[in-house]
Structure formats: structure tokens, C-alpha cells
TORSE-581100 format. One line per 10 residues: their letters; for each residue x, y, z of N, C-alpha, C, O, CB. Coordinates in steps of 0.02 Angstrom, whole numbers, plus 32768, in hexadecimal, padded with zeros to 4 digits. Atoms other than C-alpha are relative to their C-alpha. Glycine has a CB too. Layout:
BEGIN
a) X/Y/Z/X/Y/Z/X/Y/Z/X/Y/Z/X/Y/Z ~ ... $
//
This chain:
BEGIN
xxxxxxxxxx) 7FFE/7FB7/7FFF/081F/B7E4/6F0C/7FBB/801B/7FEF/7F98/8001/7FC4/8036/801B/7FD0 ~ 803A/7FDB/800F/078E/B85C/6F12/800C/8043/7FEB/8039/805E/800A/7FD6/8001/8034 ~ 7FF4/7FB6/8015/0788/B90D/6EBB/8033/8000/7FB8/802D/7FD7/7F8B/802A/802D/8047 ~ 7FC7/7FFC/8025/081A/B93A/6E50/8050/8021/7FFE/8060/8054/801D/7FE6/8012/7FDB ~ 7FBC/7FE8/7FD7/08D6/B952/6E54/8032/8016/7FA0/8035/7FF8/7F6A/8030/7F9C/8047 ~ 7FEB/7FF4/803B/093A/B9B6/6DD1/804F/8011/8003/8069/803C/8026/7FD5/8034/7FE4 ~ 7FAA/800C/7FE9/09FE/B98D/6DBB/8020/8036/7FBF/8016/8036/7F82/8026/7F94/7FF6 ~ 7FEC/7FEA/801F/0A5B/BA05/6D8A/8052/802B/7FF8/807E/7FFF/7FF7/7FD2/8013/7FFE ~ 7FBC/7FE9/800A/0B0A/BA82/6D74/8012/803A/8007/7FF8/8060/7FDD/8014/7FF5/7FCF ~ 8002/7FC4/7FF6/0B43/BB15/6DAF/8053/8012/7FD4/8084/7FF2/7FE5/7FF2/800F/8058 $
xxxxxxxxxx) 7FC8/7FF6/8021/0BD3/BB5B/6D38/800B/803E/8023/7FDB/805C/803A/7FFE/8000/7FB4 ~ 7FD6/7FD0/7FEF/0C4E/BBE3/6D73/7FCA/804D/7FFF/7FC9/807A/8029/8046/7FFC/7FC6 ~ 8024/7FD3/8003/0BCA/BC59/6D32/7FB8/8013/8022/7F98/8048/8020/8000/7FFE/7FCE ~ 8038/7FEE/7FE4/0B3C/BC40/6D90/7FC1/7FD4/7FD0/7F88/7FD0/7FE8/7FFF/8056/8002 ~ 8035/8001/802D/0AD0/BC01/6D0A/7FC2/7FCB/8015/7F88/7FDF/8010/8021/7FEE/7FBB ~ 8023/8039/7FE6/0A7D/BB54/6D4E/7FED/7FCB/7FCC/7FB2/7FC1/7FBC/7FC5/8018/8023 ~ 801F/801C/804B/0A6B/BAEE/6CBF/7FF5/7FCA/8023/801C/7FB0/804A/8030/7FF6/7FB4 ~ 8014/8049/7FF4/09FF/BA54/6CDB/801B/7FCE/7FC9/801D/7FC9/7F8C/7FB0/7FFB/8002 ~ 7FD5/8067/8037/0A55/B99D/6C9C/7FA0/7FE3/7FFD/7F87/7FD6/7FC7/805C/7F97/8063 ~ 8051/8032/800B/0986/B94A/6CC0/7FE8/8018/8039/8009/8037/8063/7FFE/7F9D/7FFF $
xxxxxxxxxx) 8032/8005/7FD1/08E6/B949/6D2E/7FF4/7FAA/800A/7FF5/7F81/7FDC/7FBC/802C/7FE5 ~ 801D/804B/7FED/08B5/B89E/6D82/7FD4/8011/801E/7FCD/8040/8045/8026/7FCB/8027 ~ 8040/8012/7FE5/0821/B86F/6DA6/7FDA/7FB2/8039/8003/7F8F/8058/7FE3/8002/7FBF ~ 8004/8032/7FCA/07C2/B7E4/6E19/8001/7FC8/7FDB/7FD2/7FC0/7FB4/7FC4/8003/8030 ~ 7FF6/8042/801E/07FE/B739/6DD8/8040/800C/7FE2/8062/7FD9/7FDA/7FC8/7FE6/7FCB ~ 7FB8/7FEA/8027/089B/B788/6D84/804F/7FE2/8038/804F/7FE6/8075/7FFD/806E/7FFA ~ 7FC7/8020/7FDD/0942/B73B/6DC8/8025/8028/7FE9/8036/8032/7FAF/8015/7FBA/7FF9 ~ 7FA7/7FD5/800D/09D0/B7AD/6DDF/8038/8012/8047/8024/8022/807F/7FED/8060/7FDC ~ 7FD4/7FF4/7FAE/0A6A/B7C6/6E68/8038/8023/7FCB/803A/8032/7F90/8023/7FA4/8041 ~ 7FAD/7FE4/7FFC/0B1A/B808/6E67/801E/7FDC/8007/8016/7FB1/8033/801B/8028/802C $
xxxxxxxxxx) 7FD2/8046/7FFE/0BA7/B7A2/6E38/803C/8023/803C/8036/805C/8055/802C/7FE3/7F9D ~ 7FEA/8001/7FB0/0C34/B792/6ED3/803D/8029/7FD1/8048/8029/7F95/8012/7FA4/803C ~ 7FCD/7FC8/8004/0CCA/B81B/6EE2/7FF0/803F/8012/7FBE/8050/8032/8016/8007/7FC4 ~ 7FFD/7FB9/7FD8/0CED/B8C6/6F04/7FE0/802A/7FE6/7FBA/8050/8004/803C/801F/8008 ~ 8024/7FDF/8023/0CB7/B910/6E7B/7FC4/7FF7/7FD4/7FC7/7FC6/7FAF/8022/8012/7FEA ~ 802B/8029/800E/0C0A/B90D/6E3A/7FEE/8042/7FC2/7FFB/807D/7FD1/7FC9/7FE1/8042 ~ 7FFF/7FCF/8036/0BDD/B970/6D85/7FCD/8025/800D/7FCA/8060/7FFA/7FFE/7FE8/7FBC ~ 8048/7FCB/8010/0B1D/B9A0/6DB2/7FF8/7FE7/8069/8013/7FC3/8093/7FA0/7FD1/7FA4 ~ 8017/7FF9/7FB6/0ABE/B9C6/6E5D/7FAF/7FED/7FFD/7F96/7FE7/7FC5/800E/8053/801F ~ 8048/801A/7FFF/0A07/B993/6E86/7FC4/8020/8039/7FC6/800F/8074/8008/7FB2/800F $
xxxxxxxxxx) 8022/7FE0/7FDF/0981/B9F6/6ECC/7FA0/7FEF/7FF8/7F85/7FD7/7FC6/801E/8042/7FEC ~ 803B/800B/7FFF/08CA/B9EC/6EFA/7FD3/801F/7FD0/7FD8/805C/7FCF/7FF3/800B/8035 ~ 801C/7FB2/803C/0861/BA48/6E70/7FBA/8005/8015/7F9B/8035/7FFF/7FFF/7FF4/7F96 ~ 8043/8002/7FE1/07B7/BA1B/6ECE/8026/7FC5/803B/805C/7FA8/8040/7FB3/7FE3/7FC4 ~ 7FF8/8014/7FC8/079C/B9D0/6F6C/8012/7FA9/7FF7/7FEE/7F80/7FDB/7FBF/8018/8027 ~ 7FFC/8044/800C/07E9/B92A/6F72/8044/7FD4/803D/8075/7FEA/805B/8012/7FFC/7FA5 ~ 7FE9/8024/7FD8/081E/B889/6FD0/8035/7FD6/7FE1/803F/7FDE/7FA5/7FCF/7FE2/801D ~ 7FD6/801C/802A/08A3/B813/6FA9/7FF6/7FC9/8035/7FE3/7FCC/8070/8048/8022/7FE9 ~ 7FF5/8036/7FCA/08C4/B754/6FD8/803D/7FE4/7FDB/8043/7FD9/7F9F/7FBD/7FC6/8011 ~ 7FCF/801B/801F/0962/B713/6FCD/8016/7FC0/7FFE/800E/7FA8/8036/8026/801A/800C $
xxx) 7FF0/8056/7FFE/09A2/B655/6FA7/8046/7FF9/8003/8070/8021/7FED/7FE6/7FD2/7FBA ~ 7FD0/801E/8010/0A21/B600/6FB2/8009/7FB1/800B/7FEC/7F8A/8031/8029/8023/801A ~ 8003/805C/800C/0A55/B54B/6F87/8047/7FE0/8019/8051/7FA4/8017/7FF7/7FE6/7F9D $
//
């Protein structure tokens, strides 16, 4: 990943509360299901690469 990506929560109210920022070398995903607690957005310009094993 290049740039930065900031995961976060939108409550009923609008408010946006960030859970974290990742950065380049930082490991983070979304675990599997329907529902997911936080959302993830670009906060500067950035790339992503994704793995899998």
C-alpha cells in the first residue's frame, strides 16, 4: 500500500469516529460476513496490493 487509509464508523448520528489510520507496511483487512463494525477510506492518495495465500 501507498499513501494512507483511515478505518472507521459511522453511528446513527453521523459522527464518523475513526477505530485507526494504516499506513505503508501496516497489515489490515476485514474479517468475512455481512456485517462489518468500521469502513475504510483513502485519507491521501493511495494504492493497495492485495494477497492471498
Amino acid at each position: 500500500m501507498k499513501g494512507a487509509v483511515r478505518a472507521y464508523k459511522l453511528p446513527s448520528d453521523g459522527r464518523g469516529l475513526t477505530g485507526a489510520f494504516h499506513f505503508p507496511g501496516d497489515i489490515f483487512g476485514f474479517q468475512n460476513g455481512g456485517v462489518h463494525r468500521f469502513t475504510a477510506a483513502a485519507v491521501s492518495h493511495s494504492t493497495d496490493q492485495e494477497a492471498y495465500s
